[in-house]
Structure formats: C-alpha cells, structure tokens
C-alpha positions as CSV (number, residue, x, y, z in Angstrom):
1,X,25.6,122.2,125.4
2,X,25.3,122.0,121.5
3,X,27.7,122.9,118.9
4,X,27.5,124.5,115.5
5,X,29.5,125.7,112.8
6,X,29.8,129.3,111.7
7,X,31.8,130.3,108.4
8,X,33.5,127.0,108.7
9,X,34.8,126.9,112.0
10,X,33.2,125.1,115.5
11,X,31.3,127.5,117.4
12,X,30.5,126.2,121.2
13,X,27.1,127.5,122.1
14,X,27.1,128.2,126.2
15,X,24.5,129.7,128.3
16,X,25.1,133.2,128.6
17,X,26.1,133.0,132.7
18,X,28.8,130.1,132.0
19,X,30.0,132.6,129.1
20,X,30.4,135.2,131.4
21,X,31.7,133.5,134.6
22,X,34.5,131.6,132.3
23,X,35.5,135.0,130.7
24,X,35.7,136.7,134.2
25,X,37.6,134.1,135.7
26,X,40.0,134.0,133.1
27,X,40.4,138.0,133.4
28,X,41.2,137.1,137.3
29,X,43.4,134.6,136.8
30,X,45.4,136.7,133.9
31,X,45.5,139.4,136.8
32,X,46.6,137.1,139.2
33,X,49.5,135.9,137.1
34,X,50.2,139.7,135.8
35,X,50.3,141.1,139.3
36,X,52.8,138.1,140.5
37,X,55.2,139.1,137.9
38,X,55.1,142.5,138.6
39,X,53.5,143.1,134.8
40,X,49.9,144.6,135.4
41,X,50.8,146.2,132.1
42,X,50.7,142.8,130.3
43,X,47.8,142.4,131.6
44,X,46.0,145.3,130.3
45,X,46.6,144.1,126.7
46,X,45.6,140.9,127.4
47,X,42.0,142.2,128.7
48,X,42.1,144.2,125.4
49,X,42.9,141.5,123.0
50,X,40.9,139.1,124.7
51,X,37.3,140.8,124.4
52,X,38.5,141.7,120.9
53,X,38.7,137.6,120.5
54,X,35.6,136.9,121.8
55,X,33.8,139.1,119.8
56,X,35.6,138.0,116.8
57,X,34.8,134.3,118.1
58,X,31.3,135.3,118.4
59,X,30.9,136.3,114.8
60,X,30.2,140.4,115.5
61,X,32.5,141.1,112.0
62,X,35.3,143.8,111.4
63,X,33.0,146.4,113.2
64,X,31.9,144.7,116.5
65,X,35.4,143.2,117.2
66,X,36.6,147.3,116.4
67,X,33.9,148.1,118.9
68,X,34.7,145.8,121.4
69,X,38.1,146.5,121.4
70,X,38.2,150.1,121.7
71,X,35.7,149.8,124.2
72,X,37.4,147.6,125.9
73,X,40.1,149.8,126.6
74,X,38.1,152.1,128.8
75,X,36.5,149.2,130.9
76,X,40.5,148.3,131.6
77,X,41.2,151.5,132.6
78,X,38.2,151.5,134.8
79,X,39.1,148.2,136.7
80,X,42.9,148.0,136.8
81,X,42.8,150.9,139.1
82,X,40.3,148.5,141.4
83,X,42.3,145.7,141.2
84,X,45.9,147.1,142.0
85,X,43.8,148.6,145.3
86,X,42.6,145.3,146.4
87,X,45.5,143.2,145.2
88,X,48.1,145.6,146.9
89,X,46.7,145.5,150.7
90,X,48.3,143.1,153.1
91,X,45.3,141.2,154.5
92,X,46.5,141.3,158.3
93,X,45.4,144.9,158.1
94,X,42.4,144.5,156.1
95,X,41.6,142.5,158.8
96,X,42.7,144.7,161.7
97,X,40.5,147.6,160.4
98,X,37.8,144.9,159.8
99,X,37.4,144.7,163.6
100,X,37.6,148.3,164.3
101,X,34.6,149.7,165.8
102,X,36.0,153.2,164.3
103,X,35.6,151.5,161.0
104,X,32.4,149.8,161.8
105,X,30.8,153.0,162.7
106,X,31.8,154.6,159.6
107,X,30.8,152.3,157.0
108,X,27.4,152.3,158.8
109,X,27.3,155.9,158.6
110,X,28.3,155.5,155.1
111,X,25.0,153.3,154.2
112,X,22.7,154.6,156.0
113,X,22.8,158.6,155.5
114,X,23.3,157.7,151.2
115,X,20.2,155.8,151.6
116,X,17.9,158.8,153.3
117,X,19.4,161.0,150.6
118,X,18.7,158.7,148.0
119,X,14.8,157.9,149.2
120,X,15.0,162.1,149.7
121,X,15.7,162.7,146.4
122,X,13.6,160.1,144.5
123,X,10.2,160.8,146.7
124,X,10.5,164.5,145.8
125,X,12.5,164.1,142.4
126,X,10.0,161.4,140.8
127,X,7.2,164.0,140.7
128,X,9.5,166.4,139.0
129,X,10.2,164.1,136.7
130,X,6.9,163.5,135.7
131,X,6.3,167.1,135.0
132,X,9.3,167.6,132.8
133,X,8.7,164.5,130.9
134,X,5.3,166.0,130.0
135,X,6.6,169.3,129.4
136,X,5.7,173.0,130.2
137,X,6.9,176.5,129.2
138,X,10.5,177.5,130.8
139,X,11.1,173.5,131.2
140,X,15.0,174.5,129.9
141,X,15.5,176.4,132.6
142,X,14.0,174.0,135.3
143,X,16.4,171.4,133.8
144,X,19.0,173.5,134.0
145,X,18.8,174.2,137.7
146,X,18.8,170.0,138.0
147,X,21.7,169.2,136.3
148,X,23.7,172.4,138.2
149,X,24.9,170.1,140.9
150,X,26.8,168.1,138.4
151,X,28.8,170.7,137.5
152,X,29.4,172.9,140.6
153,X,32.6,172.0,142.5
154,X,32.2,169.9,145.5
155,X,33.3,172.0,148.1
156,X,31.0,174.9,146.4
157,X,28.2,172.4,147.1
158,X,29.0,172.3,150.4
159,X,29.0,176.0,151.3
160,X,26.5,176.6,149.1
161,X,24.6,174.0,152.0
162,X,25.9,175.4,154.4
163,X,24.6,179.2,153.3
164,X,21.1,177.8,152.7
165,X,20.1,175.4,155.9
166,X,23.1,177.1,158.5
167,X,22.0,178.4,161.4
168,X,21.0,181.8,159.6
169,X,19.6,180.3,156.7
170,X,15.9,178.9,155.7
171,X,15.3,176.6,158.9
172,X,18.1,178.3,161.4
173,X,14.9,179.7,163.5
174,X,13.4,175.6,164.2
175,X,13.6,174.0,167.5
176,X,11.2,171.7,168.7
177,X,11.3,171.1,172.3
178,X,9.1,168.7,174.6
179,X,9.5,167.9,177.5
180,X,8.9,164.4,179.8
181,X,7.0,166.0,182.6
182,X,4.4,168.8,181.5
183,X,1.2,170.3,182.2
184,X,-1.8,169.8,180.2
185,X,-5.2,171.6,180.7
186,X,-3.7,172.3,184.2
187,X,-3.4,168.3,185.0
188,X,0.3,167.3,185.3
189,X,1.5,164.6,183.0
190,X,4.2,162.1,182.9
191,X,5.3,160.3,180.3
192,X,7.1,157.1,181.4
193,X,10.0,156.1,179.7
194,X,10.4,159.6,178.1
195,X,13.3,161.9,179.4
196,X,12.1,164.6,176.7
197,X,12.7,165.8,173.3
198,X,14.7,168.7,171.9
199,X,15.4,169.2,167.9
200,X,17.2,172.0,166.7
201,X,17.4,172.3,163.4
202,X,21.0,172.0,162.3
203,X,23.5,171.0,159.4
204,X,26.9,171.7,161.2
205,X,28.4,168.3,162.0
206,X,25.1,166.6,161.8
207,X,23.5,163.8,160.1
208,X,21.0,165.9,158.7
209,X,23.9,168.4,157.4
210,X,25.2,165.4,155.7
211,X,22.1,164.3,154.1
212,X,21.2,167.4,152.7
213,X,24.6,167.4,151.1
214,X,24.6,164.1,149.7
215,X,21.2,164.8,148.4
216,X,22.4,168.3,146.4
217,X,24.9,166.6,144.8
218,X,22.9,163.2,144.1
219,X,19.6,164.8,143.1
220,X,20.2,165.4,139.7
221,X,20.6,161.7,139.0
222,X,17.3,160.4,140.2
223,X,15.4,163.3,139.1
224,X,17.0,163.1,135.5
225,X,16.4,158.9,135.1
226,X,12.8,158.5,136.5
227,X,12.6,161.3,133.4
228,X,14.3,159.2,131.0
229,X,11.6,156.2,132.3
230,X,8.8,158.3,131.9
231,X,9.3,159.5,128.8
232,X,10.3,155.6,127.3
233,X,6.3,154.8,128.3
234,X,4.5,155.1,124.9
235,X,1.8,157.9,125.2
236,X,-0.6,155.9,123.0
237,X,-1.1,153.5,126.3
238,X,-1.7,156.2,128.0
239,X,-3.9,157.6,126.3
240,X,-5.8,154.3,125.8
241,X,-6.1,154.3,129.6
242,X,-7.5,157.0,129.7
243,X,-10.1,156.5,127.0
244,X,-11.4,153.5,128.7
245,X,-12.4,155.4,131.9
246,X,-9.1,155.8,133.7
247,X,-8.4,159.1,135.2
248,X,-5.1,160.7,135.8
249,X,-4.1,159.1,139.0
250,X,-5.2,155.4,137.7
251,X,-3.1,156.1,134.6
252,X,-0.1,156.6,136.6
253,X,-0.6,153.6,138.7
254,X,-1.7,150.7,136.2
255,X,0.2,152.5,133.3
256,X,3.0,154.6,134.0
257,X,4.5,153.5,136.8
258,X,4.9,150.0,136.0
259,X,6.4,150.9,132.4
260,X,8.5,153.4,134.0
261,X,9.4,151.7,137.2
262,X,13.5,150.9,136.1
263,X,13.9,154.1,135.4
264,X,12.8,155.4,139.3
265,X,14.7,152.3,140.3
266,X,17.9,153.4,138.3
267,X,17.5,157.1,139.6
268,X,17.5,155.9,143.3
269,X,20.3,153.3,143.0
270,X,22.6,156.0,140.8
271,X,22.0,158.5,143.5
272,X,22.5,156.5,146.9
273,X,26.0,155.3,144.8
274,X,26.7,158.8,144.2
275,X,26.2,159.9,148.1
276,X,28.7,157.2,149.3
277,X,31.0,158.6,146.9
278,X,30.8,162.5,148.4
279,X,33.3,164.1,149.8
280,X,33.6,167.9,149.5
281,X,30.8,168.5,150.6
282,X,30.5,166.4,152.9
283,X,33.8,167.0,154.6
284,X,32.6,171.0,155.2
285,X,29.1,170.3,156.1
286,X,30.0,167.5,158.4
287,X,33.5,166.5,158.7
288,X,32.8,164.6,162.4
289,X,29.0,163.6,163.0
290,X,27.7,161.9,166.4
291,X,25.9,158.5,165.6
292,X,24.5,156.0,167.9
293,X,26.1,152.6,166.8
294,X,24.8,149.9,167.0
295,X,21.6,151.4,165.7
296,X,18.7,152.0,168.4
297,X,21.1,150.3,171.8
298,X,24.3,151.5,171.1
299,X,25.9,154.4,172.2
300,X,26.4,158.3,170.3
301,X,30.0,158.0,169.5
302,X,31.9,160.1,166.4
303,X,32.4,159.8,163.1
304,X,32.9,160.7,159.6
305,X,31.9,159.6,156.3
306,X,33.8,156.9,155.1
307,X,35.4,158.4,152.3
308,X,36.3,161.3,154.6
309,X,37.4,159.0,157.3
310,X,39.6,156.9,154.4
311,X,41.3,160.9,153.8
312,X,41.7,161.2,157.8
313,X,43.6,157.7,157.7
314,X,45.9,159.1,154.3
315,X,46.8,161.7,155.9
316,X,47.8,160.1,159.7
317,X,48.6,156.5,158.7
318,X,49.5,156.4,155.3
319,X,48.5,154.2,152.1
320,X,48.3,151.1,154.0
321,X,45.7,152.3,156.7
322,X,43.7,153.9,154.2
323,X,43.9,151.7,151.4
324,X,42.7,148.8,154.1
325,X,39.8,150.9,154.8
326,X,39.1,152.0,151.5
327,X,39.0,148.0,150.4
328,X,36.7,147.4,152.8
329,X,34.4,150.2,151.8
330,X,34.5,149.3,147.8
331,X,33.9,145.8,149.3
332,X,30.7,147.1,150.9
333,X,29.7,148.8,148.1
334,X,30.0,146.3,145.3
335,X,28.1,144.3,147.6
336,X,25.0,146.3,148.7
337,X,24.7,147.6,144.9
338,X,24.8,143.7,143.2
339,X,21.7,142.9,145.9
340,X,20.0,146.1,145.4
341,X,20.1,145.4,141.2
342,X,19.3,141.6,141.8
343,X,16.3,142.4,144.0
344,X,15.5,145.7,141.5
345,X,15.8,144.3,138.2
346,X,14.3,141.0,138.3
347,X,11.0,140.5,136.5
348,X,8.3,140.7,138.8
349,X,5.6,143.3,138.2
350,X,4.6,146.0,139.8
351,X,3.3,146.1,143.6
C-alpha cells in the first residue's frame, strides 16, 4: 500500500478489490444499523452521499461526483428493495422451506428449463445475429420482429404460445411412439431394459410448453447482444483474414468469434436471467409441470416455476411463506449468475 498526495490532501492508493470489498461492507453494515433502527430511509441517503464521497475522494471533479451521485440514486433504488426482502424474513422459515422437497423441486425446475431456453435461443439466435450485424435489405423489419417480445405483455406472450405450438397449432399433429417389444424384418425384437417410448408433442403443462415460453420472451436478448459483439469486431481484421487465404468459415472461427465471444456470452447469461424471471407466460403455458426430481432416479412429481410457485405461496400462506421462498430463489440466483460471469469473463481465449 503506498500513499500520495492529490491537490494537497493524502490520497490512500488500494487495490481495486480491497476498495470495493471495504465500500460494500460499509454499505452492509450502514444497512444493518438503518434497518435495526427502523430507518432504511437514512440509509438510503447515506448510500447516496457516500458514493458521492468517494468519487469526490477519488479526484473525479464537480462532474464525476454529479454523476456518481445521481447515479447512485437509481442503484439505491435498485437494492433497497433486495435488502428489505432478505433482511425482513424470519430465518426459522427460510430454513423450513429450505428443506422442502416442494421447494427443492421448484428451484430445480427453475434452473434447469431457463438454461434449455437460454442455449435455445443463443444456438439459433447467434446465427441471426451474424446476419444482421452484416446487414441486408428489410434488416428493420427483421429487427423489429426480435425486439417484439420485449414489448408484448406477458400473458399475450403466453397465448400467443399457446396459439402457435397448442395442440392445433404448428407441431399438434407429432407423436413419436416406439415400442419395447417389436417386429423387425419379421424377427421379433426385445429391447432389454426398455418399456417403450411415446412423445407427443405438447406445450400444455409441460416442460417443453415452458421452454418455448421462456425462450419467446428471452430471445430477443441473446439475439440482440451476440449482434452488438459482432458488430464491435473491426472489419479491417476481417478482412485481413481473409486476404491471407482464410475463407468464410475460418474467419469466423480464428477472427470473429474470439473478438465477439462476450457478446454471445452476455446474450446467453441475459437471457437464462430473464427466463427465471417469467411469469405470465409461464403461468398460462404451464402453471403445474410433472418433473422427475432428483434428475434421472427420482420420481415425476409436480410443479411450477418458481416465481409462479412464490405467487401460489402469496396467495395461500402469505408474505412470510412466499417471501421465505422468494429469498431463497434470489439466493440461488445471485449465486449461479456470480459463477456463470467468473467462469465467462475471465481472460482465457478462445476454445
């Protein structure tokens, strides 16, 4: 640690992750003392006053302390909320719910249908982004049908699913159906281990119902960062790729891709956030959905999507059931997305 002085006062030069661990301890401990005497608004204009110190301490001038500050206010009104939920549950039944198979089964749910609707949406919404970051007559219009989603009510979303992939929409008429015993070339066969196999093809109270809804909603996101990444790669190394023998598909791989790789990355993480977050849709599409928990022995039990399953425990047990829940599942959250950006953004290369 070293000190200097700037415009005559002592300036203490720390690493930027002790800088940011003091300041956010700090924050917690103001919290902690705010919530205790019943004063979260005191809080709030300390959070306010204190980034607009530090950024005064840190030399920014008359505009970055302005900036800070007023930006400052919107992070505030961004985490009180947070921290009022967690700091208001009584722990004995954040732990009870904790316990709950019902629970368990629904954050799983929770995780693992956002993630096949975010790898949905980035394996087919990364090739459309390639094409609109390279442009082509009516791309307005394409764009336009992307960003839809963002603007159409949930519950819209959700019949608007429902109308395209129901049972008399665009796949209503698949079913797959195998069975353990047949007949092949006249010679019976029996496959061991194997009772048979039936698919058909259904959104109604299904897991795939509720991963094509996540996906119409989260879509937009992925499609519309891997753009932004694309379009941040300089053309002139492209174009030097190509001069030195490269054809398209070895441009993309040595050149595009690993210059445009945080924006994919970005897209996919935005868009799995923004499943877990669904509800409308969700909640028409598949309000109750069978799952086998644990994963591959466990039995097919139901259940909902967590935020729909936090609105079934409003509405039955109250704030204190579903806020217990609803702690758990920001808990879960802030978790998986802090591992998914530490493993994401680091600074290896690409594969």
């Amino acid at each position: 640690m070293s000190t200097e002085t700037t415009r005559g006062r002592p300036a203490v030069a720390l690493g930027t992750g002790t800088t940011v661990l003091t300041f956010v301890t700090v924050q917690l401990l103001a919290f902690a003392f705010a919530f205790t005497v019943e004063l979260p608004g005191a809080y709030a204009l300390f959070a306010v006053a204190s980034t607009g110190a530090v950024a005064y301490h840190r030399d920014r001038g008359a505009f970055g302390v302005a900036a800070a500050t007023f930006g400052s206010v919107l992070l505030v009104a961004l985490a009180l909320p947070l921290l009022m939920l967690v700091a208001r549950q009584d722990p004995g039944i954040v732990v009870e719910k904790a316990l709950d198979p019902a629970v368990h089964r629904a954050l799983y749910l929770s995780v693992y249908a956002p993630m096949l609707a975010a790898l949905l949406s980035v394996a087919l919404g990364v090739p459309l982004a390639l094409v609109l970051a390279r442009g082509f007559p009516g791309q307005a219009l394409v764009e336009s049908l992307v960003d839809l989603p963002l603007v159409v009510p949930h519950s819209v979303a959700g019949l608007a699913v429902l109308f395209a992939y129901g049972d008399e929409g665009a796949f209503g008429w698949l079913e797959v159906s195998i069975p353990g015993a047949f007949t092949l070339l006249g010679v019976p066969v029996d496959v061991p281990l194997f009772d048979g196999f039936h698919y058909d093809f259904s959104v109604i109270g299904t897991t795939t119902g509720m991963v094509l809804a996540m996906t119409f909603v989260s879509a937009p996101f992925a499609v519309n960062a891997a753009r932004e990444g694309f379009e941040a790669v300089d053309e002139r190394v492209q174009r030097a790729a190509r001069t030195l023998g490269a054809n398209r598909w070895e441009t993309f791989r040595r050149v595009t891709a690993p210059l445009s790789v945080r924006g994919v990355l970005t897209g996919g993480v935005l868009a799995w956030a923004r499943a877990v977050s669904e509800f409308g849709a969700v909640a028409i599409v598949a309000y109750n959905v069978d799952v086998v928990y644990p994963p591959l022995f466990g039995e097919r039990s139901e259940t909902q999507h967590a935020p729909v399953f936090i609105y079934r425990e409003f509405m039955t047990g109250g704030l204190d059931e579903s806020g217990a829940v609803a702690t758990l599942l920001l808990a879960l959250s802030v978790a998986i997305f802090l591992v998914v950006r530490s493993l994401a953004y680091d600074d290896g290369g690409w594969p």
